[in-house]
N, C-alpha and C positions, 0 to 999 in steps of 0.2 A: 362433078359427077351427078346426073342425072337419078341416081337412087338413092344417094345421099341426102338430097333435096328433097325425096320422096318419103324418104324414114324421117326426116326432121319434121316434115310437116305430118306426119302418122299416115300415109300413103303405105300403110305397109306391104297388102298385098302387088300394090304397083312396082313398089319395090323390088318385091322378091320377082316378080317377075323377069325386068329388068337387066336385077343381080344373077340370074339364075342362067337367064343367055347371053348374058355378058361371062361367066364362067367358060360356057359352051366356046362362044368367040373365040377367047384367049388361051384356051387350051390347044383348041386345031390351028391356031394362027403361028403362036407363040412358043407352047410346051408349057410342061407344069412347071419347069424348071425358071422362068421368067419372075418378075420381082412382082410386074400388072397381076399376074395369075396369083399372086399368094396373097396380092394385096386385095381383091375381088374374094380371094375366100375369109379373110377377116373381115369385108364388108359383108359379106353374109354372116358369120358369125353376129356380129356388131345389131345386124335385120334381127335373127334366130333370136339374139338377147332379149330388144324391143319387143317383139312375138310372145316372151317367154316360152320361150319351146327351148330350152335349155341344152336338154341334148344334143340336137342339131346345132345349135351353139358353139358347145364344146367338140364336138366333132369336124366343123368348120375352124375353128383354133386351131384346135390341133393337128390337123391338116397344111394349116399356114404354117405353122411352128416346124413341124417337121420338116417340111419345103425348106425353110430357111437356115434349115441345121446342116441340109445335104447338099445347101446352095453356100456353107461357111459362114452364115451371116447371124450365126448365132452368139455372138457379142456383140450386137449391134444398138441404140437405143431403139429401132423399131418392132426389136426381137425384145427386147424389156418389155415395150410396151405393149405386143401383142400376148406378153405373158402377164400384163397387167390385166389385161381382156379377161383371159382365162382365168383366173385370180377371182373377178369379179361375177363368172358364172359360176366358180363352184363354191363362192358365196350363196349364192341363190338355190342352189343344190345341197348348201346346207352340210358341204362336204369341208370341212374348217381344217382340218389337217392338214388337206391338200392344197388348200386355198392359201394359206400361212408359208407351205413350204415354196409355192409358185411366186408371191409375193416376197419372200425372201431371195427367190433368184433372179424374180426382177432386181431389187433391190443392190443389190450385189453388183449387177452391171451397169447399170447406174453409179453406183459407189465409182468402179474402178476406171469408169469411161470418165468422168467427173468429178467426182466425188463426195463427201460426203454433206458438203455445202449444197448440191444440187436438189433443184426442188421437186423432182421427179423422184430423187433417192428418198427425200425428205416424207415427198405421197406413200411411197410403200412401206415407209415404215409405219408412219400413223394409219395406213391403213392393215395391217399386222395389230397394231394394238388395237383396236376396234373389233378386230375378228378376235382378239386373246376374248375382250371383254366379253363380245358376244356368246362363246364357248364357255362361260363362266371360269375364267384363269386367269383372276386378278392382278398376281404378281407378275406375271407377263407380263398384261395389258401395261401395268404401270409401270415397267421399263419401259415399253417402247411408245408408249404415250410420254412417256419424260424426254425420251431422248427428241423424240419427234417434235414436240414444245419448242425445248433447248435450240432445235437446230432452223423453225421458224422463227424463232425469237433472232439468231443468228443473222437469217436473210434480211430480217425487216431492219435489225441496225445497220446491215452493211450496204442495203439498195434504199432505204426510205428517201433519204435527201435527196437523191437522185434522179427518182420518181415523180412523173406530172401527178398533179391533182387526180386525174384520170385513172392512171395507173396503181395510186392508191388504191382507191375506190372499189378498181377492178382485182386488187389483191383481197381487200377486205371482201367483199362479195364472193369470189370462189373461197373463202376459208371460215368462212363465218360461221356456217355447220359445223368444220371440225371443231372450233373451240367451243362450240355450243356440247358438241360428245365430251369433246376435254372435260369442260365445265361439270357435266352429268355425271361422267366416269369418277372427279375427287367431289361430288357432293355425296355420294352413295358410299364412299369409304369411312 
């Protein structure tokens, strides 16, 4: 996708451009009811984050989300993930209650599409202790930073051997911040 490439390289205005009659397109072609359409409005969301314009963010979410609930498709791992989206701007909006409860319903459907080995499940919960931590709710935080540990420690014994050199690599590189938070989270206790 053409705006995709344009957010990645910080193209943002090009972007939004782009995203924005590319919206136009697939609403009169399609309907809003269409899977392109919901998924062009989490690419805007996705813009709106990079932006920091927060709101139009979460307004763009939410708008996906809802699409996707009136379309059944709200057990879906794309319906997790676009509630991981949202999760992560009301992070930024500093709104943690909401953030914790959206993150747990990702999390949830993850669990139950997968379960609790999955490392999509595994992300929202460590990302739920992160947010406890942040909100200053230690005991929280260190349930689900524990359990969250537990259940990478889980992945890495049962996929290591398995794993090219490569793919190590590429596990230790996407995780390597959370156990640096881990880390920080039991040096501060």
């Amino acid at each position: 996708n053409y705006a995709i490439l344009f957010i990645q390289f910080d193209y943002l205005d090009e972007a939004e451009t782009v995203l924005l009659r590319a919206e136009q397109i697939y609403l009169k072609k399609l309907g809003e009811n269409n899977q392109r359409y919901s998924n062009c409005l989490s690419n805007l969301s996705s813009l709106y984050l990079h932006k920091k314009n927060y709101n139009k963010a979460l307004e763009y979410t939410n708008r996906s989300l809802r699409l996707m609930e009136s379309n059944g498709a709200d057990k879906t791992d794309k319906y997790a993930s676009y509630l991981s989206v949202r999760g992560s701007i009301e992070v930024e909006m500093d709104e943690y209650d909401s953030a914790i409860n959206t993150y747990k319903q990702s999390a949830n459907i993850y669990k139950t599409l997968f379960s609790e080995k999955d490392f999509n499940y595994v992300d929202m919960i460590f990302n739920i202790a992160t947010i406890y931590d942040v909100a200053k709710k230690p005991k929280q935080a260190r349930s689900y930073f524990l359990k969250s540990m537990y259940n990478y420690k889980q992945i890495i014994e049962n996929n290591f051997v398995s794993m090219s050199e490569e793919e190590k690599y590429d596990f230790y590189a996407t995780n390597n911040l959370k156990l640096h938070l881990f880390y920080d989270f039991v040096t501060r206790m």
